[in-house]
C-alpha positions in Angstrom: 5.3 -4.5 -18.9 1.7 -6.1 -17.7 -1.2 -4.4 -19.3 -3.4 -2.4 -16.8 -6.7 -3.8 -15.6 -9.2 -2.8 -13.2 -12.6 -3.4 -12.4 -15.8 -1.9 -11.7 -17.8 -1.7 -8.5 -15.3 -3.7 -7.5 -15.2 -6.5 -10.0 -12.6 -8.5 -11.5 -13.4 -6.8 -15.5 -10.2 -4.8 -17.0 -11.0 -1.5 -17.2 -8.3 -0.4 -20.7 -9.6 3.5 -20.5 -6.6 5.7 -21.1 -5.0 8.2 -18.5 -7.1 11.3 -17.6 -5.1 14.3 -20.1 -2.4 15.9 -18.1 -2.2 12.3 -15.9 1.5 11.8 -15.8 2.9 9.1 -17.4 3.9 5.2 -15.5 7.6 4.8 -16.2 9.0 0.9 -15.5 11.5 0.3 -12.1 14.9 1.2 -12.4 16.8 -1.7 -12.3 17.9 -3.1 -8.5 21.5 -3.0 -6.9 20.9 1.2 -6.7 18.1 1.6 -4.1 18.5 3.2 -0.8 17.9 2.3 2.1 13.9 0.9 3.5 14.2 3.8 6.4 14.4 6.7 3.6 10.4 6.1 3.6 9.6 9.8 3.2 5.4 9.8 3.8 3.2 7.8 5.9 -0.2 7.1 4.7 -2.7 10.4 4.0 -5.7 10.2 5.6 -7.8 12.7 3.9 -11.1 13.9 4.9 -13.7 15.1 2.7 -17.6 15.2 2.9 -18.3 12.3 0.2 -16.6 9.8 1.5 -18.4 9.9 4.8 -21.0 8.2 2.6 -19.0 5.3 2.4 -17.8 3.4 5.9 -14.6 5.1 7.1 -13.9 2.4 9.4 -11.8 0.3 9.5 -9.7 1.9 6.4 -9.0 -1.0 4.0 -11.0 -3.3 6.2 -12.6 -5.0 2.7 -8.9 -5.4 1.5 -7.3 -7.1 5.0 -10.4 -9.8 4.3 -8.9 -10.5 0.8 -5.3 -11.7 2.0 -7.2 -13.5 5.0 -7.1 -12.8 9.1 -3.8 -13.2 10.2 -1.3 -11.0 11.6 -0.6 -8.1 9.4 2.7 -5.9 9.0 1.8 -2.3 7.7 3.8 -0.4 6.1 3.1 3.7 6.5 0.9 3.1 9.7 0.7 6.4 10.9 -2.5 7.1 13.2 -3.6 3.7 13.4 -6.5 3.4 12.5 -6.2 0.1 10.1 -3.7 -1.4 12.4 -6.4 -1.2 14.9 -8.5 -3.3 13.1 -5.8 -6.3 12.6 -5.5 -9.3 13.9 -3.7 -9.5 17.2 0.3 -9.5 16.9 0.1 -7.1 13.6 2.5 -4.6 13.7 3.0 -0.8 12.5 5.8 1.0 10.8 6.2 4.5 10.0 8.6 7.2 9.6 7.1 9.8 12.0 7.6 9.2 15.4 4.9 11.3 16.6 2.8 8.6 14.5 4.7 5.5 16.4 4.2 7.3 19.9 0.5 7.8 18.8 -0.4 4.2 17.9 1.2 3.2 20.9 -0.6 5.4 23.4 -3.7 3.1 21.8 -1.6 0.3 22.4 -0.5 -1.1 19.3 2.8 -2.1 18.3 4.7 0.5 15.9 7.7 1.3 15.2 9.8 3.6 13.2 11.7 1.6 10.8 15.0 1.4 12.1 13.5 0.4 15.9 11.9 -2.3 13.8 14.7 -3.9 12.2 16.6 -3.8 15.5 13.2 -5.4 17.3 11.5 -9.3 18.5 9.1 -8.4 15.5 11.8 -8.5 12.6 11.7 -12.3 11.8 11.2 -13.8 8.6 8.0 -15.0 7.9 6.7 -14.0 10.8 3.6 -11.9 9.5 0.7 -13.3 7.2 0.5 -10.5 5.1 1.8 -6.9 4.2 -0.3 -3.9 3.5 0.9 -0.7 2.2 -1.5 1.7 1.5 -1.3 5.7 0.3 2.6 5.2 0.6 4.0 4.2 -2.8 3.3 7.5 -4.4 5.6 9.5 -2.0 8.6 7.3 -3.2 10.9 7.1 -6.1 10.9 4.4 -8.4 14.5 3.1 -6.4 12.5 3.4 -3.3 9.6 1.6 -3.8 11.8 -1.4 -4.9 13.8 -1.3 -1.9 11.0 -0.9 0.6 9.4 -4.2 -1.0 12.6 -5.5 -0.8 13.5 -4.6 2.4 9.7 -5.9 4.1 8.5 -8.6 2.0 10.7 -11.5 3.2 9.2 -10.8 6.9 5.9 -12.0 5.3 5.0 -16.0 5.4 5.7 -17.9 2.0 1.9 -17.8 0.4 1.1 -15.1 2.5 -0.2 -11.6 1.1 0.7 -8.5 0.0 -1.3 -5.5 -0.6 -0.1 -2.1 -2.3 -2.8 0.6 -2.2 -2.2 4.1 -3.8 -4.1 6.9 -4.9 -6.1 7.6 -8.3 -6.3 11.0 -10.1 -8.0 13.1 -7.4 -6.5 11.8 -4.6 -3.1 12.6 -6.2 -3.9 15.8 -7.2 -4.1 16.3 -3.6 -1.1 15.3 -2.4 0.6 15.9 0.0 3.5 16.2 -2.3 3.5 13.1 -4.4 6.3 12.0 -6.3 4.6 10.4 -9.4 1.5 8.7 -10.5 1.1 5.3 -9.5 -1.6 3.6 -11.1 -2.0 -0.7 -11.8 0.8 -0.4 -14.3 3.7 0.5 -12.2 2.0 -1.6 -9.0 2.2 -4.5 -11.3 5.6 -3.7 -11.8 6.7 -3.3 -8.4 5.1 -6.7 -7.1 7.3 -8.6 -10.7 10.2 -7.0 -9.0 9.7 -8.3 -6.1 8.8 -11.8 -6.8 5.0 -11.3 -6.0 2.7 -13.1 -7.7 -0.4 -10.9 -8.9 -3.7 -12.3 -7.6 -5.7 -9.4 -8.3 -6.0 -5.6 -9.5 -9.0 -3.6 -8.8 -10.4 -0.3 -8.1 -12.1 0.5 -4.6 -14.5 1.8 -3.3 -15.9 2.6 -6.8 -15.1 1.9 -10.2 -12.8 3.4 -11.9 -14.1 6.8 -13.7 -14.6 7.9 -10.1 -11.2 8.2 -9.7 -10.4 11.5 -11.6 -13.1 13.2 -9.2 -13.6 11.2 -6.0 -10.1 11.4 -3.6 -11.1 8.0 -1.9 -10.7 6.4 -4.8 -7.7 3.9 -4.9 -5.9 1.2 -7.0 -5.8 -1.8 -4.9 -3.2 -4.3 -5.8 -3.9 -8.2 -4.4 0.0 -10.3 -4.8 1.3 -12.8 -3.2 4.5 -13.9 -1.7 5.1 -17.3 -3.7 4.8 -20.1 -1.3 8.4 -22.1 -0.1 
């Protein structure tokens, strides 16, 4: 399995610190042809609120991240209140389990969809987006899960276009809600080899990495991309 790297403030320097104790281990994918179903998405991504990270600009989420795999239209995966799909390029769509999240982003007039509404929809086309983003989702999911969602989305994403898997570091999965198992550069390398992504870049955002066991903002940011036709 890849090596874990990371980099501080932002940089592009591996970052080989161990686990905070107690920090449960990565465990590899299992292996394909027993995944269910994309739909069985369980979480949408947690927006959480806390009085450090109003330090740091809250909006757009992710906007920093959306620049790194370029300005085109933008599938997300785990949409619910909108507020990053807001910022995307026109024609970028939203899927998310919750309803009540779909019939909010619409009433801002966006275009979201639960997942099933979006494989029966004009939107489901392959290649038809420039990039994917997933952020604060992956941790909710089981190891089968998380390969099937990438399986299930990625091919509706341009050959050379982007991907981008976001999840949460130490504090932010201590605070749940309800996460399934830590999922730090290790396993999101992983997931992207499984599904034919090509790794462009790993880092940790908005601060380095030590911040991560303390700060809830924190995030491991994966950069792939879909390997161009």
């Amino acid at each position: 399995m890849p090596g874990r790297t990371d980099s501080s403030a932002a940089t592009d320097r591996p970052d080989t610190a161990a686990p905070a104790p107690g920090t449960p281990a990565a465990r590899p994918p299992h292996p394909a042809g027993t995944t269910p179903a994309a739909s069985t998405v369980r979480r949408s991504a947690h927006r959480r609120r806390t009085a450090l990270p109003r330090l740091l600009p809250a909006r757009p989420p992710f906007a920093r991240q959306l620049r790194r795999i370029g300005p085109g239209r933008v599938l997300e995966i785990g949409c619910g209140d909108g507020d990053t799909l807001a910022a995307c390029a026109p024609g970028s769509v939203g899927i998310d389990h919750d309803p009540r999240a779909v019939a909010h982003c619409r009433a801002r007039g966006l275009a979201a969809y639960t997942a099933d509404a979006f494989l029966a929809g004009p939107h489901a086309r392959p290649g038809a987006f420039d990039a994917l983003l997933t952020a604060h989702v992956l941790q909710h999911l089981d190891d089968e899960q998380v390969e099937e969602l990438l399986r299930a989305y990625v091919p509706y994403v341009r050959p050379g276009g982007g991907v981008l898997l976001i999840t949460a570091q130490e504090a932010g999965h201590r605070a749940g809600p309800d996460p399934v198992r830590f999922t730090d550069f290790t396993l999101l390398r992983a997931f992207a080899a499984s599904a034919g992504l090509a790794v462009r870049r790993t880092y940790s955002h908005p601060l380095p990495r030590s911040a991560g066991r303390v700060l809830r903002a924190n995030s491991f940011v994966l950069v792939g991309q879909v390997p161009p036709g």
